[in-house]
MMTF fields as JSON, N, C-alpha, C and O atoms, coordinates in Angstrom:
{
  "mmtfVersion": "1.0.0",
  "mmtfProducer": "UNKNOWN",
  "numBonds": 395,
  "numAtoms": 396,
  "numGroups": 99,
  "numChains": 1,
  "numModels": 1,
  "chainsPerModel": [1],
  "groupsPerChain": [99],
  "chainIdList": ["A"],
  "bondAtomList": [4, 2, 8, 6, 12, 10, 16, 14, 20, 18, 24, 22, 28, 26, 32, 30, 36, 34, 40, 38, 44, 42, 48, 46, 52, 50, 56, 54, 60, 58, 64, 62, 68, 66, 72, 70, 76, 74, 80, 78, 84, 82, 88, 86, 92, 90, 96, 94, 100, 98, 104, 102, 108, 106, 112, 110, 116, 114, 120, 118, 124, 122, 128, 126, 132, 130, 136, 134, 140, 138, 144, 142, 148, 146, 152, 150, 156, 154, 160, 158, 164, 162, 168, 166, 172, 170, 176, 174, 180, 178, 184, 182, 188, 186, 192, 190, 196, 194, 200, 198, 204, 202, 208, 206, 212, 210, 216, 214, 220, 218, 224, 222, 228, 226, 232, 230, 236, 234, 240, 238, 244, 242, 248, 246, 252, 250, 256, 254, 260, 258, 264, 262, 268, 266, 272, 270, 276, 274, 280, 278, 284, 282, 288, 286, 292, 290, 296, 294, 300, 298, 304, 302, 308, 306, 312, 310, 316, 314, 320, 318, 324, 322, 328, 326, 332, 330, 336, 334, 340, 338, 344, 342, 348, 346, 352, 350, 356, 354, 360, 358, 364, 362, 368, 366, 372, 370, 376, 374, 380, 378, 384, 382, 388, 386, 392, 390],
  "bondOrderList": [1, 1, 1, 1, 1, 1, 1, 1, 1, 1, 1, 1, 1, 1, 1, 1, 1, 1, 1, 1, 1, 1, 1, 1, 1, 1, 1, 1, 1, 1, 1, 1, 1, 1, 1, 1, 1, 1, 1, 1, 1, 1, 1, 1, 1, 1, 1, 1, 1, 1, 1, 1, 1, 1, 1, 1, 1, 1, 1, 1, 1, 1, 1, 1, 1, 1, 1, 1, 1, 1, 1, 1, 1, 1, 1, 1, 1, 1, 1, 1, 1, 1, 1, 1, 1, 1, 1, 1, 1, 1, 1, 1, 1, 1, 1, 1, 1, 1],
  "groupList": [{"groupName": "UNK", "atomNameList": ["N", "CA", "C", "O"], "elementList": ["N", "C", "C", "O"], "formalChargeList": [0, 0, 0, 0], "bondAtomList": [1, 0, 2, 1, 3, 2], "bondOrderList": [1, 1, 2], "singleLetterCode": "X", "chemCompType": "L-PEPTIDE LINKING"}],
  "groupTypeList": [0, 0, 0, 0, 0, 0, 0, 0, 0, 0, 0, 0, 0, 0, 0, 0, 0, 0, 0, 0, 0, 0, 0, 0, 0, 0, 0, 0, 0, 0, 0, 0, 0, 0, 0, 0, 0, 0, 0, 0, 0, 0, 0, 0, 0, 0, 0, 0, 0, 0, 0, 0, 0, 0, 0, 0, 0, 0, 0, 0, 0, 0, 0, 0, 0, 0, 0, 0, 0, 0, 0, 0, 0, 0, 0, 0, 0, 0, 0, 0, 0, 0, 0, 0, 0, 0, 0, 0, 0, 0, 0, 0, 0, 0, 0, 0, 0, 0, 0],
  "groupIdList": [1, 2, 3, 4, 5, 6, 7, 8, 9, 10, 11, 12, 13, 14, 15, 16, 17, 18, 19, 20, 21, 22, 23, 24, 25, 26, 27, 28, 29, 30, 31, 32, 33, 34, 35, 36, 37, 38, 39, 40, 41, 42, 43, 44, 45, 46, 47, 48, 49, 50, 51, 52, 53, 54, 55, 56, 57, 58, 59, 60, 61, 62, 63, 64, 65, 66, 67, 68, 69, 70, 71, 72, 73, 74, 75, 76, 77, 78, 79, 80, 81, 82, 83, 84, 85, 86, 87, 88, 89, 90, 91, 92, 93, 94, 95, 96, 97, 98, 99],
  "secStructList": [7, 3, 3, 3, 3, 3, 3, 3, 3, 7, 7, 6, 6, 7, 4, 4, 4, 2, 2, 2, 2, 2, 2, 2, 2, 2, 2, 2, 2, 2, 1, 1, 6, 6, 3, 3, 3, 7, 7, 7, 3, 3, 7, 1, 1, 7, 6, 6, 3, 3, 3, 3, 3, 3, 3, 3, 1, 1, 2, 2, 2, 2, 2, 2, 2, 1, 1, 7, 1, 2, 2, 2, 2, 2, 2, 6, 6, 2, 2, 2, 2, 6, 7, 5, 7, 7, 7, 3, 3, 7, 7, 5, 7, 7, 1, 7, 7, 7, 7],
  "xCoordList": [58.843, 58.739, 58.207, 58.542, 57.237, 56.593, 57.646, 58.134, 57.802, 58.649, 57.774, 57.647, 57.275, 56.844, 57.674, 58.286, 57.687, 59.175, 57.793, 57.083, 57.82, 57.398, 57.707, 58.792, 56.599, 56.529, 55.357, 54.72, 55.279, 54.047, 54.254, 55.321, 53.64, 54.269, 53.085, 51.929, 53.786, 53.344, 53.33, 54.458, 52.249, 52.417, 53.305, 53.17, 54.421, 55.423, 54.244, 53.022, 54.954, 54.189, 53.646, 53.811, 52.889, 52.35, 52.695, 51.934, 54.263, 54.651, 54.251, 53.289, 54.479, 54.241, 52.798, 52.368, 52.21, 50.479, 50.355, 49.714, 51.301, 51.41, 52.399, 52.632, 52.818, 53.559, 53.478, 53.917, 52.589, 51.49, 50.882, 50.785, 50.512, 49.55, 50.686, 50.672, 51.76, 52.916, 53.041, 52.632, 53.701, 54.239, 53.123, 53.361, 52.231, 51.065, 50.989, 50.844, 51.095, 50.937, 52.328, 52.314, 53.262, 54.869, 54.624, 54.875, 54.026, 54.214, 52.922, 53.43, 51.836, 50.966, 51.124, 50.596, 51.856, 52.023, 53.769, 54.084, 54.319, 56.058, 55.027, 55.01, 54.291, 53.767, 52.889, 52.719, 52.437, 51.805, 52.028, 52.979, 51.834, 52.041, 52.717, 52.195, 53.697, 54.354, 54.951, 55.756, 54.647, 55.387, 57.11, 57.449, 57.976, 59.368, 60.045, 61.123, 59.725, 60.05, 58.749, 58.12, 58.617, 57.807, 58.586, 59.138, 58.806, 59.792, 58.798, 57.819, 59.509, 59.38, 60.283, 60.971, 60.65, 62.115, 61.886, 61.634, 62.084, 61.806, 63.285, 64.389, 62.491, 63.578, 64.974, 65.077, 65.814, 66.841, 67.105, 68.13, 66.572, 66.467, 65.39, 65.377, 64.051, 62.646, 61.918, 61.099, 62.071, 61.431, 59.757, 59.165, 58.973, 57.96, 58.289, 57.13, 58.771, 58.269, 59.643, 60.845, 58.116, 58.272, 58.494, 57.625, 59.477, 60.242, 59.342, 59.225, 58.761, 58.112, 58.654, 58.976, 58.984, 59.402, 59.075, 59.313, 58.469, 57.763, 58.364, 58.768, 58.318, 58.696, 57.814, 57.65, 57.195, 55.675, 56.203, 57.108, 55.938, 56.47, 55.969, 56.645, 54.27, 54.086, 52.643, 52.224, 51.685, 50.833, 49.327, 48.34, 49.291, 48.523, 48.727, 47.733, 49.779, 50.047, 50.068, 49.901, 50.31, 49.774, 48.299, 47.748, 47.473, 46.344, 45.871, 45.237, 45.92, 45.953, 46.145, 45.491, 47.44, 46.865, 46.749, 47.012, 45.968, 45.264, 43.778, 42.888, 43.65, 42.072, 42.416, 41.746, 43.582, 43.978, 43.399, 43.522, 42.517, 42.144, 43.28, 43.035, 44.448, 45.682, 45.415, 45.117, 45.549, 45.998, 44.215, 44.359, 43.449, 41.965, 42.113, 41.846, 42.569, 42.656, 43.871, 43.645, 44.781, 46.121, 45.096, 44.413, 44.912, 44.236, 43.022, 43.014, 42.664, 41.225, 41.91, 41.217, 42.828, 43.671, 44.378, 44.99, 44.322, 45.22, 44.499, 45.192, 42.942, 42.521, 43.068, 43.475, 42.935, 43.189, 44.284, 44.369, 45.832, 47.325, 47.205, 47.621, 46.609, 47.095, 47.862, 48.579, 48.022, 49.12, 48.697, 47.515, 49.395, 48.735, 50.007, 50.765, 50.416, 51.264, 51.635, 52.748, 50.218, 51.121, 51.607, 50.952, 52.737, 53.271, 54.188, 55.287, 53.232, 53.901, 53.869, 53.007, 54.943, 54.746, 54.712, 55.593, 54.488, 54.527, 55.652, 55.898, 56.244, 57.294, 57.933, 58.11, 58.07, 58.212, 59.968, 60.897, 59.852, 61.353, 62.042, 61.415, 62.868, 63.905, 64.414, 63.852, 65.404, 65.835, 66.979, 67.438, 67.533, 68.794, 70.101, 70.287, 70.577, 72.133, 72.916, 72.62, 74.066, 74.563, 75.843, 76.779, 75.535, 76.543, 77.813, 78.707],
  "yCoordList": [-10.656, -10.7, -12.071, -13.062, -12.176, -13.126, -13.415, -12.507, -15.049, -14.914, -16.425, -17.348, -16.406, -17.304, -17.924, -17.244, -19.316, -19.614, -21.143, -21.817, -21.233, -22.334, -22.496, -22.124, -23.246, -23.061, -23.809, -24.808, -23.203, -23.635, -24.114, -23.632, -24.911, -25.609, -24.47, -24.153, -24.131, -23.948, -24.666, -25.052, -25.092, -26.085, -25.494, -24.31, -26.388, -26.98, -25.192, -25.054, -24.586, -23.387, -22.157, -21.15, -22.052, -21.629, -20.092, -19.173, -20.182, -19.04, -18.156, -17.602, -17.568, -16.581, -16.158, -15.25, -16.618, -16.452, -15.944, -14.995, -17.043, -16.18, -14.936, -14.61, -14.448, -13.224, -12.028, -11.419, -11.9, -10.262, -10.515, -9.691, -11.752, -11.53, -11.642, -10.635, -12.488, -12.485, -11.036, -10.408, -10.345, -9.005, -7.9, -7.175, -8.103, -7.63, -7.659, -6.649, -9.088, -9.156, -8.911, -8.649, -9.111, -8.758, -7.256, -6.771, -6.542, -4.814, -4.614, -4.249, -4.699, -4.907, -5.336, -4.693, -6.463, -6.787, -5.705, -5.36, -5.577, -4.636, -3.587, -3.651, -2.777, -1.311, -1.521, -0.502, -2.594, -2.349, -2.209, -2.971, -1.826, -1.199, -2.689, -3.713, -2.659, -3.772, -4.994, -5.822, -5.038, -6.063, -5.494, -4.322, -6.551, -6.216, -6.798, -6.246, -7.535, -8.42, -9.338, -10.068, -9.123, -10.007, -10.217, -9.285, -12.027, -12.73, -13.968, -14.655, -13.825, -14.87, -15.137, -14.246, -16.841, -16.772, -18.631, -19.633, -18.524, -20.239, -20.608, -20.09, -22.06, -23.177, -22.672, -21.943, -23.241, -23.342, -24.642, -24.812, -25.709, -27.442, -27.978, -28.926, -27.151, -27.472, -25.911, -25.508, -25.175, -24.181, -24.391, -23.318, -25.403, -25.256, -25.03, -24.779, -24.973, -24.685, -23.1, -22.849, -22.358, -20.839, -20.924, -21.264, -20.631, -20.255, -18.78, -17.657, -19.432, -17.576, -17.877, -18.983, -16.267, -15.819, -14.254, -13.168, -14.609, -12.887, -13.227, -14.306, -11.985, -11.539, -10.192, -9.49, -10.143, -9.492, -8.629, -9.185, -7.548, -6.893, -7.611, -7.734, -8.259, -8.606, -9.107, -8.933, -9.794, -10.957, -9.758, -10.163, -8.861, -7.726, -7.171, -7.015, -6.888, -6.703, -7.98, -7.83, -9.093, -10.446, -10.338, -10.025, -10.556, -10.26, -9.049, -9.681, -8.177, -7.002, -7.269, -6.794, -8.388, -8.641, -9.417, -9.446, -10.785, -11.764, -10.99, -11.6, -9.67, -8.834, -7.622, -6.607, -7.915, -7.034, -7.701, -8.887, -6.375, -7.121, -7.678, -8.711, -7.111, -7.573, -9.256, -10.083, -9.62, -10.969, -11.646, -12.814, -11.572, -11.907, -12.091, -13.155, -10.946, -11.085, -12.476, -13.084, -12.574, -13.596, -14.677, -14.922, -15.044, -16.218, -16.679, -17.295, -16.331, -16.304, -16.261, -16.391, -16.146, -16.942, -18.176, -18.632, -19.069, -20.228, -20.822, -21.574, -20.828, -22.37, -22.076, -23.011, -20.868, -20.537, -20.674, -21.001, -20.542, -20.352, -22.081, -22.741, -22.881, -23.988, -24.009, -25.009, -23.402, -23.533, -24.935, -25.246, -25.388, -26.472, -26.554, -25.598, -27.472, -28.157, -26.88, -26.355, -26.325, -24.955, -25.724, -26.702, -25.382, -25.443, -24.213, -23.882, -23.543, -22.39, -22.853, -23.391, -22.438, -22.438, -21.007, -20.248, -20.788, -19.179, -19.681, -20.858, -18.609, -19.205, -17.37, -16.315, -17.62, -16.815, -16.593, -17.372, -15.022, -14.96, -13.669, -12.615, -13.65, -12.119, -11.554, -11.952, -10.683, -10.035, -10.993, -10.88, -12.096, -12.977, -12.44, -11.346, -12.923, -12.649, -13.175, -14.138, -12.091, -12.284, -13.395, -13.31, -14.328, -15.379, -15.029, -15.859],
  "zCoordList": [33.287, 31.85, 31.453, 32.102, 30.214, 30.003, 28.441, 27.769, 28.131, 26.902, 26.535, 27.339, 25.254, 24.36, 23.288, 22.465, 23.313, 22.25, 21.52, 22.267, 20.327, 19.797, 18.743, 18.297, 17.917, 16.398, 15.575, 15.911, 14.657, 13.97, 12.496, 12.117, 11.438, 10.372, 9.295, 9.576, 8.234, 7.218, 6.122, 5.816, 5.202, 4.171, 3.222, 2.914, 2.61, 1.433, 0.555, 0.503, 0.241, -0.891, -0.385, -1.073, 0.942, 1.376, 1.901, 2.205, 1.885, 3.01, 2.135, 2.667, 0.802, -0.161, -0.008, -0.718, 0.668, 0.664, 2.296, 2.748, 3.072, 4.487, 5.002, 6.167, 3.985, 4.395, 5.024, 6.0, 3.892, 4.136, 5.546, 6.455, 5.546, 6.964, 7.888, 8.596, 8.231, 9.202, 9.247, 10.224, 8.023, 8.289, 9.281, 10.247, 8.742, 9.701, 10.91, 11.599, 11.449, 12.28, 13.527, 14.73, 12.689, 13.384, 13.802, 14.905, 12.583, 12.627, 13.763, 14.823, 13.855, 15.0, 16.273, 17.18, 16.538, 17.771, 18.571, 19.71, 17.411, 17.746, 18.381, 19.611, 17.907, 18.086, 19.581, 20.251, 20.006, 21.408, 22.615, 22.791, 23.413, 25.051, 25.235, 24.793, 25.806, 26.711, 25.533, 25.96, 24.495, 23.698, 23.859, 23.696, 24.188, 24.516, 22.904, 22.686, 22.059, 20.855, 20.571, 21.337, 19.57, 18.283, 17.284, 16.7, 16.799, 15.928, 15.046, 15.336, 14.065, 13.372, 12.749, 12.251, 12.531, 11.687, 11.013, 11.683, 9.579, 9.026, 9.49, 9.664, 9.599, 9.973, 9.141, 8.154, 9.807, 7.788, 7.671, 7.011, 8.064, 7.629, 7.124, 6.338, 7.733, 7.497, 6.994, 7.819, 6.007, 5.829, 6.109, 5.996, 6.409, 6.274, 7.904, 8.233, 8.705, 9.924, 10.502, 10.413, 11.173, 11.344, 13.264, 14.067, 13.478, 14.593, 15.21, 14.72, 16.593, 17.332, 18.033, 18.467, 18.427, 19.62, 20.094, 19.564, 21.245, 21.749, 23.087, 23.52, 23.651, 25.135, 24.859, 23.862, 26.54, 27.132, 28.212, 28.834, 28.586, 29.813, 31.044, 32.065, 30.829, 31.725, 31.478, 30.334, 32.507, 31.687, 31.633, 31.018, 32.054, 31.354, 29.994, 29.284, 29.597, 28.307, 26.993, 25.783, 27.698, 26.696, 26.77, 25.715, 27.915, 28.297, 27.047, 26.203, 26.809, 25.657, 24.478, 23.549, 24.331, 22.872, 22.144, 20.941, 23.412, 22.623, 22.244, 21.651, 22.639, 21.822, 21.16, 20.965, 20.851, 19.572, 18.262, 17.954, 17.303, 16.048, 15.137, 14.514, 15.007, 14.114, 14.594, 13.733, 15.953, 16.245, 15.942, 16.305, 15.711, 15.473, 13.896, 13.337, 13.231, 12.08, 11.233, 10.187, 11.909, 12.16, 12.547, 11.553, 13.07, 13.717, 12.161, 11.095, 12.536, 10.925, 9.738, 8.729, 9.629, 8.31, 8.425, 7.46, 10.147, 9.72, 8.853, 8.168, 8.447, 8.242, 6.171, 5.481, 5.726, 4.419, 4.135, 2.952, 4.929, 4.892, 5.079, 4.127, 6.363, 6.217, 7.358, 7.327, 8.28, 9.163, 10.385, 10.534, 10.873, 11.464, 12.407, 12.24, 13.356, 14.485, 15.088, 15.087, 15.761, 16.461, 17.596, 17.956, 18.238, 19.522, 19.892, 19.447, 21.023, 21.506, 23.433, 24.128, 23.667, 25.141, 26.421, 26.019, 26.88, 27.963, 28.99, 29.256, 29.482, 30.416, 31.156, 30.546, 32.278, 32.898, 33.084, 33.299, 32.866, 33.074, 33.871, 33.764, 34.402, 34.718, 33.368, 32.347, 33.274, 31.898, 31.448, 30.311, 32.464, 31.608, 32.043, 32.576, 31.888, 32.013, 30.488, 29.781, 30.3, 28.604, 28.89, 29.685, 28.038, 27.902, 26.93, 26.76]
}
């Protein structure tokens, strides 16, 4: 399992303008072959910064949908939304054990 954890900053106003496209893109990436979770969640200290988190069945199915149009279409709105300090990382995992 492939699991992505980062985050990216939205400008002070902005989220109301980035919604529609988040929701989009949450509901697009949930619906594809091998996505296990697609997340987004604002800070609760820093609302301008948006918490991801995806987990991948496996690096064929990420492979799939960095050429999904939903995520093409997501992408081609940071420069209008403003989004800027992405930091996402990839990281390889088993299913976990529950604490």
């Amino acid at each position: 399992m492939l699991i992505i954890m980062g985050t990216v900053r939205i400008p002070d106003g902005a989220l109301d303008i980035a919604r529609p496209a988040m929701a989009k893109m949450l509901a697009g990436s949930r619906a594809e072959d091998g996505c296990l979770a697609y997340n987004y969640a604002q800070d609760v200290l820093d609302p301008c910064i948006i918490h991801v988190s995806e987990r991948w069945r496996d690096r064929a199915a990420l492979d799939a949908h960095f050429q999904t149009p939903h995520r093409a279409e997501w992408r081609a709105q940071f420069g209008a939304i403003g989004i800027t300090d992405r930091a996402l990382k990839l990281n390889e995992s088993d299913d976990g054990q529950p604490i």
